[in-house]
N, C-alpha and C positions, 0 to 999 in steps of 0.2 A: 473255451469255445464261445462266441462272441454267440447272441439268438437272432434266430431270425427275424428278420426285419421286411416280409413280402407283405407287409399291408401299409409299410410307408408311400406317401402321398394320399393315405384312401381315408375317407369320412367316414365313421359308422356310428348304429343310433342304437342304445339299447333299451329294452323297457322291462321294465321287473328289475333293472340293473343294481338295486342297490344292496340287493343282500344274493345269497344261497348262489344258483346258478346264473342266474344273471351279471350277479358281481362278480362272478369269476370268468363267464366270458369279456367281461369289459376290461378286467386286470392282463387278460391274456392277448387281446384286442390291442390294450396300451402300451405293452410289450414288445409285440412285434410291428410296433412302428406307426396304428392309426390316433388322430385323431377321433376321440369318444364323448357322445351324447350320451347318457344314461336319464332314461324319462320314469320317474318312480311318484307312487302317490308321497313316500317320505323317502329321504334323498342324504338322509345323515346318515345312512352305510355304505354309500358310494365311494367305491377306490378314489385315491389323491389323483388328481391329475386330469380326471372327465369335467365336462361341460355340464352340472347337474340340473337337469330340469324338471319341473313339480307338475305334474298333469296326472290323471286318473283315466284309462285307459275308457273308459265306459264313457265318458265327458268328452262328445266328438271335436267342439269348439276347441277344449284344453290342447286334444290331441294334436290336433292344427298346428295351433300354436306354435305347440314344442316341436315338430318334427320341423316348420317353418322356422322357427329360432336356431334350431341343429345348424341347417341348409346354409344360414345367412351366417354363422358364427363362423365355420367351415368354407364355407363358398360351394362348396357341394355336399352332396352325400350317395355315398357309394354302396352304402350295407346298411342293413336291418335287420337286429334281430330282434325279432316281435319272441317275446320270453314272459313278459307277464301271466301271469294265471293264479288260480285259487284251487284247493281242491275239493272235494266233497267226499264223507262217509254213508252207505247205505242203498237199501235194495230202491226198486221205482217206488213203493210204497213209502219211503222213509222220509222224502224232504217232497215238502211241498211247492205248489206250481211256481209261489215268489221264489226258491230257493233257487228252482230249474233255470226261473229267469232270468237270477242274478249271474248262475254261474257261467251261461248260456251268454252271457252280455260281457264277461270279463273276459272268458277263454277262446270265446269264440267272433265277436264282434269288436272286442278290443284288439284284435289282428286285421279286421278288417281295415274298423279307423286307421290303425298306424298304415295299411299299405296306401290306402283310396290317399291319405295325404304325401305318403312317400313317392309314390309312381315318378309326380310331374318333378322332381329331383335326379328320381335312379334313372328315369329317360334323359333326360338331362345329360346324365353321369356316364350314362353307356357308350355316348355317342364318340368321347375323347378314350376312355379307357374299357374295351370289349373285353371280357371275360372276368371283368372286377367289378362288377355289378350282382348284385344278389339281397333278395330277404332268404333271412333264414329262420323256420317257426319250430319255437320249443312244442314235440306232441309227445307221446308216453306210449309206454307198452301195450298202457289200457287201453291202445287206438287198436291192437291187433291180436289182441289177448283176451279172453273173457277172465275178471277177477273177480271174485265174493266181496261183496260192500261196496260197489264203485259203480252204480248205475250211471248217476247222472254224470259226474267225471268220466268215465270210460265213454258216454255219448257226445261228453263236448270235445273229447281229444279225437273220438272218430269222424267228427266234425274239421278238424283243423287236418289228419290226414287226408281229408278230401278235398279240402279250398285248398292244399299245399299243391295236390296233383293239377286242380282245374288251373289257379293260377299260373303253375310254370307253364301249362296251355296256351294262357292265353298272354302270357309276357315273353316266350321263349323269343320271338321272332323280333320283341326292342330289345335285345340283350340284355334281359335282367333275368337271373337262375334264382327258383325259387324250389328250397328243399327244407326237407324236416329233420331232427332228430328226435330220436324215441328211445329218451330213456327209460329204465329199468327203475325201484325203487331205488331211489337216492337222500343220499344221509346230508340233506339241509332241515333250515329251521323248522320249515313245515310237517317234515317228517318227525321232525325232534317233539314239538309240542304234539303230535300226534299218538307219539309214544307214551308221554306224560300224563295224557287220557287214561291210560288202558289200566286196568287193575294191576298188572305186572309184568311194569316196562322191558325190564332185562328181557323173560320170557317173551316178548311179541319181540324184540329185535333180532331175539335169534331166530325166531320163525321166519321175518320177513330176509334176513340172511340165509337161510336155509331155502329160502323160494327160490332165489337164483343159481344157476349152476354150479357158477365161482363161489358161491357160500359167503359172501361178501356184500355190502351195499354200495351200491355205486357211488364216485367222488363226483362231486363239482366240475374241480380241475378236470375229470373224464369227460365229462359230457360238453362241457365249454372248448377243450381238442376237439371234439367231433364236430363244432358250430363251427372253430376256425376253419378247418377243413373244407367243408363245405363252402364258405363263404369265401376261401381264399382265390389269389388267380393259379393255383395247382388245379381247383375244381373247377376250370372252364370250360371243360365237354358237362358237368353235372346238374341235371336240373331233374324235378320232379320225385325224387330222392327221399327215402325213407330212411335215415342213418339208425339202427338200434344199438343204444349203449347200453347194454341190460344183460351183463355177465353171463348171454347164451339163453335167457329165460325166453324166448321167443320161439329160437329154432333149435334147440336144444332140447333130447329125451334121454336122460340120462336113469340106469338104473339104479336100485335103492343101494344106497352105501352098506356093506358086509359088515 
C-alpha cells in the first residue's frame, strides 16, 4: 500500500525538530509528501532530507531568520509546528525566579517568536490553498491535569493551552487553524535522562507507566500522528483544538486493578 501523500505541495517548519517528538513529526511530515524546515538549537539529529536551520527559539532575531530562510527555500510556508520546549522538576518553591524565566521564554515565548514571524507567510499561504494552513503547538497534560513536581512546566503548558485558543481567535477568519496536542508522558530523551536522575530508574518507569491508563508511555510516532492530523487538509473544519495523546490519563477514572 503506497502512503499518503496529502501534504504534497505544502511547506512545513518544525522547531525542537531534531530529536524525540519533533523529529518524528518532521520524519512523518517528509513522508507524506511536505517539504520540511526543522529549526533546532543543534541540528545533528535531524531526519535526512529537511532544510536544517540553527536558531534558538528564545533569540527573536535567530528566529526571524530561520522561519524567513524556511519561506524563501520553499517559496512558501504552509505549517508550523512550534514543538520546541524544556521541562522542569518541582513544587513553586523549588526553582527559582531565573528558572521561571527561562522556562517561561522557551515554552512559552519561543511560540510566540516562531508565529509573530510565521503569520506574514501562513497569510500568504492561505490565500492560494484554504484549509492547509495551520500552526500546530506541542502542550502536555500538565496543561489540564494537576501533577506532583511540575509547578512551573505544568504553568508554561497552561500558558501555551491558552495562546493556542486566543490565537485560532484571532487567525480563524485569514485561514490559518491553530491547535494543540497534549501529550501524556512520553518515552523521548527528556524523559529518558530524567529517569537516570532518579535513585531507581526501572521503579519510576513503571510508576510513570502505571499513571496512564494504557499502562504504557506514550510513542513519538503517537503524538507526531496527532500533529499530522491536525495540521493536515482532513482538518479544515479544526481549529482551537486540544488533541490529548495520553493513553486516557485525562478523561479517564479507572478503578484499581484486582
Amino acid at each position: 500500500m503506497s502512503a499518503v501523500r496529502d501534504f504534497e505541495g505544502l511547506a512545513a517548519l518544525v522547531t525542537g525538530g531534531a530529536s524525540g517528538i519533533g523529529a518524528a513529526i518532521a520524519t512523518q511530515l517528509l513522508a507524506r509528501g511536505a517539504r520540511v524546515a526543522v529549526l533546532d538549537r543543534e541540528t545533528k539529529g535531524a531526519p535526512d532530507g529537511v532544510l536544517a536551520l540553527t536558531a534558538d527559539v528564545t533569540d527573536d532575531a535567530a528566529v526571524r531568520e530561520a522561519v524567513d530562510a524556511a519561506a524563501a527555500e520553499f517559496g512558501a510556508l504552509h505549517t508550523v509546528v512550534s514543538n520546541a520546549g524544556i521541562g522542569a522538576i518541582g513544587t513553586v518553591a523549588d526553582n527559582a525566579d531565573d528558572e521561571w524565566r527561562r522556562v517561561m521564554d522557551i515554552n512559552v515565548l519561543g511560540m510566540v517568536r516562531t508565529a509573530r514571524h510565521a503569520l506574514p507567510h501562513l497569510r500568504a499561504a492561505a490565500v492560494d490553498r484554504p484549509g492547509c494552513v495551520s500552526i500546530t503547538q506541542t502542550c502536555s497534560i500538565a496543561a489540564t491535569a494537576g501533577l506532583p513536581q511540575r509547578a512551573l512546566y505544568s504553568a508554561s503548558k497552561g500558558a501555551v493551552l491558552s495562546l493556542t485558543l486566543a490565537m485560532a481567535a484571532d487567525h480563524v477568519r485569514e485561514g490559518i487553524r491553530v491547535n494543540c496536542v497534549n501529550p501524556g508522558t512520553a518515552d523521548t530523551p527528556w524523559v529518558g535522562r530524567l529517569l537516570d536522575q532518579s535513585d531507581d530508574p526501572a521503579a519510576e518507569r513503571a510508576a510513570l507507566n502505571a499513571r496512564q491508563p494504557s499502562g504504557r508511555l506514550v510513542s513519538a510516532d503517537e503524538v507526531a500522528a496527532a500533529v499530522l492530523y491536525l495540521a493536515s487538509p482532513a482538518a479544515a473544519a479544526v481549529t482551537g483544538t486540544a488533541l490529548a495523546v495520553d493513553g486516557g490519563m485525562q478523561g479517564l477514572r479507572l478503578r484499581p486493578a484486582e
